[in-house]
C-alpha positions as semicolon CSV with decimal commas, in nm:
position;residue;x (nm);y (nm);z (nm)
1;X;-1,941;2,816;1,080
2;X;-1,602;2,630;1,057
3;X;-1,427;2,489;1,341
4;X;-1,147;2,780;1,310
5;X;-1,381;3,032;1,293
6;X;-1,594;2,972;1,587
7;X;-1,224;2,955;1,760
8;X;-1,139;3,275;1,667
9;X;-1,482;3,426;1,763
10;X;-1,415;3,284;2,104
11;X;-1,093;3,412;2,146
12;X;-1,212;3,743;2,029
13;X;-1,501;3,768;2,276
14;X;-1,306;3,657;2,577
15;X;-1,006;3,931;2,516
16;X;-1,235;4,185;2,455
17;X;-1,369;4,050;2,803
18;X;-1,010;4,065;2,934
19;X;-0,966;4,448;2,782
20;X;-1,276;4,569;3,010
21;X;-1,140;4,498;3,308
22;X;-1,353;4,182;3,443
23;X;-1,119;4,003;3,547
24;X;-1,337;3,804;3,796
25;X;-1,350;3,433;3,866
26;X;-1,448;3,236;3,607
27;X;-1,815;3,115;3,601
28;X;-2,003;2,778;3,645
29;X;-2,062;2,749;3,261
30;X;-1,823;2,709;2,991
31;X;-1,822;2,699;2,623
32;X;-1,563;2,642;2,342
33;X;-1,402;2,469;2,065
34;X;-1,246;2,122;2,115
35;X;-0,988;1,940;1,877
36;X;-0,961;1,585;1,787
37;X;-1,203;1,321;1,878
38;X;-1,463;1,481;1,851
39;X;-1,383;1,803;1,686
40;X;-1,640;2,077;1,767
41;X;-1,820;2,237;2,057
42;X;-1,754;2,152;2,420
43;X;-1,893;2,294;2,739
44;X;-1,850;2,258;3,095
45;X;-2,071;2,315;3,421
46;X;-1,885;2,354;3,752
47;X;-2,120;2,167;4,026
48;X;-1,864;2,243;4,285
49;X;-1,506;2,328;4,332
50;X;-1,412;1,923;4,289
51;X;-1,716;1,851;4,035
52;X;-1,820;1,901;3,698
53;X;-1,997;1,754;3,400
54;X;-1,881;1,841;3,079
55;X;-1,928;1,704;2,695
56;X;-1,916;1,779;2,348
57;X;-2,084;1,823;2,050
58;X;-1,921;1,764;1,703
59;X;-1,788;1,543;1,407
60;X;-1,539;1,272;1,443
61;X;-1,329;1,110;1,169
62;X;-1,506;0,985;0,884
63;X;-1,771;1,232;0,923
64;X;-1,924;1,061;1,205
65;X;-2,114;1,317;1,453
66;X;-2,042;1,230;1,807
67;X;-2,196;1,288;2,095
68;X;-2,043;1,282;2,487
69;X;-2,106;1,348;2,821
70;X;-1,890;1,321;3,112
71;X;-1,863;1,328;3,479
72;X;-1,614;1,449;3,657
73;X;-1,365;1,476;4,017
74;X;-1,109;1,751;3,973
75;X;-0,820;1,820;4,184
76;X;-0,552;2,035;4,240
77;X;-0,256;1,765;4,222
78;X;-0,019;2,035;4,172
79;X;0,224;2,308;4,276
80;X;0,038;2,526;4,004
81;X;-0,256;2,643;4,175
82;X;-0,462;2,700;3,822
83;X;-0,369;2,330;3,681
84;X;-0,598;2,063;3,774
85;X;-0,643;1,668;3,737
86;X;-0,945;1,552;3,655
87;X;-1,063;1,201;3,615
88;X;-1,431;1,072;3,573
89;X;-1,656;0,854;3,366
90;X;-1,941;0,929;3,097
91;X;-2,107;0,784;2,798
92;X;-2,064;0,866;2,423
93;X;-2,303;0,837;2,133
94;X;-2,265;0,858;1,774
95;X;-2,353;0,820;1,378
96;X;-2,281;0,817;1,097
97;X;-2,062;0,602;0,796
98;X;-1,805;0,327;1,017
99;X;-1,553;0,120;0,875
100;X;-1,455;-0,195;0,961
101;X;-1,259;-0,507;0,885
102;X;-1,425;-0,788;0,854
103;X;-1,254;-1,192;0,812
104;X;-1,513;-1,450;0,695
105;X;-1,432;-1,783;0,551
106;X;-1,073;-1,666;0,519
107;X;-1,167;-1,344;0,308
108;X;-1,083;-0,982;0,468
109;X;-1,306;-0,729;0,385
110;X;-1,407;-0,415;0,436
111;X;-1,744;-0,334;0,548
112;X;-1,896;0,013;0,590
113;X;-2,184;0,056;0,776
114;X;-2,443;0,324;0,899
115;X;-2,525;0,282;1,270
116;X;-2,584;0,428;1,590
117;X;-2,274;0,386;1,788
118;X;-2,293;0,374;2,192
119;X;-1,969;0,349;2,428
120;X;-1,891;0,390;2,833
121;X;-1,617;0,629;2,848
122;X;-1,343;0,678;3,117
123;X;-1,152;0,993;3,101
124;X;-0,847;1,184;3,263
125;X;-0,665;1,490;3,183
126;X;-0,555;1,852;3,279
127;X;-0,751;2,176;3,272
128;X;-0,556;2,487;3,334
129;X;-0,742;2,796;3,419
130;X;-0,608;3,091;3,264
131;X;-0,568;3,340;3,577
132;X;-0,712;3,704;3,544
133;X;-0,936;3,525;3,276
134;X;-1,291;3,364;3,195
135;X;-1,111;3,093;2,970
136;X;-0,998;2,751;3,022
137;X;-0,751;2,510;2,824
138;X;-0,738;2,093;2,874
139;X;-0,643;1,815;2,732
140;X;-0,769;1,471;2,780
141;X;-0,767;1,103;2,687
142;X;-1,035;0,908;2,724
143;X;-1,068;0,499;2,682
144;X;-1,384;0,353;2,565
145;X;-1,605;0,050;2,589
146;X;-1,769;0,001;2,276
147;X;-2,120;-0,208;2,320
148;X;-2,280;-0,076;1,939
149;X;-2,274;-0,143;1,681
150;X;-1,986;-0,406;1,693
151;X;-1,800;-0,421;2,070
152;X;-1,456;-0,353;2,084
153;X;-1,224;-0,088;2,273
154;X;-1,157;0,260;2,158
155;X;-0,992;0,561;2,304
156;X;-1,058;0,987;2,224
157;X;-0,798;1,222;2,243
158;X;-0,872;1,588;2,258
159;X;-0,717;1,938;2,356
160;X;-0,932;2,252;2,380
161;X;-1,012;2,564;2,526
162;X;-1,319;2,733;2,682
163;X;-1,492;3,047;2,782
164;X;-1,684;3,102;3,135
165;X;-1,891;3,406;3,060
């Protein structure tokens, strides 16, 4: 099922959650779509009202499926009683075709390879939870620490939206 599609299912379900009048507080679990690095699946657990761990599952540029996990503090840092901060740290995994440039002897190249990748991630961003709903939107950045298969610093981007069922 493509990206879009799953989206739309998920949108779909939660209104029709909306329409029947449930309109309680969202639940400790969360599932949904998420855009950009990764693109694919992400969920969430609530732990508490200031903790959570939450990942995703999907396919990164270059066809590379990715992998992440995160944990995280959340706050309410603002006048807007649904937006929150949160800020935490995780790992990230992944595989598939990576391209890189490569000097030797005063030749640039470019070398593809086929590894398993594995990064530390830090991460902050915003969640707003939609009032009177079971759904969730964020956005987050997230700078990483890149130990395989070459080191180096990298950084995800993402924006997406979930369902609390």
């Amino acid at each position: 099922m493509s990206n879009l599609r799953f989206a739309i299912c998920v949108l779909i379900i939660g209104t029709a959650v909306g329409v029947t009048g449930d309109a309680r507080a969202q639940g400790r679990f969360g599932v949904g779509v998420i855009i950009g690095e990764p693109t694919g699946v992400a969920w969430k657990y609530k732990i508490s009202e200031a903790n959570a761990v939450d990942g995703a599952v999907g396919f990164s540029n270059g066809d590379r499926f990715r992998f992440h996990v995160d944990y995280l503090w959340e706050k309410h840092s603002f006048q807007e009683e649904h937006l929150l901060l949160h800020y935490g740290a995780g790992i990230a995994f992944g595989t598939g075709p990576s391209q890189y440039l490569a000097v030797e002897r005063g030749d640039t190249y470019m070398l593809v390879q086929r590894d398993l990748g594995f990064a530390a991630r830090g991460v902050a961003g915003l969640t707003y939870e939609i009032p009177h709903s079971p759904f969730d939107a964020f956005v987050e950045i997230a700078p990483l620490l890149i130990f395989s298969p070459a080191s180096g610093l990298g950084i995800d981007a993402a924006l997406g939206v979930r369902i609390y069922p």
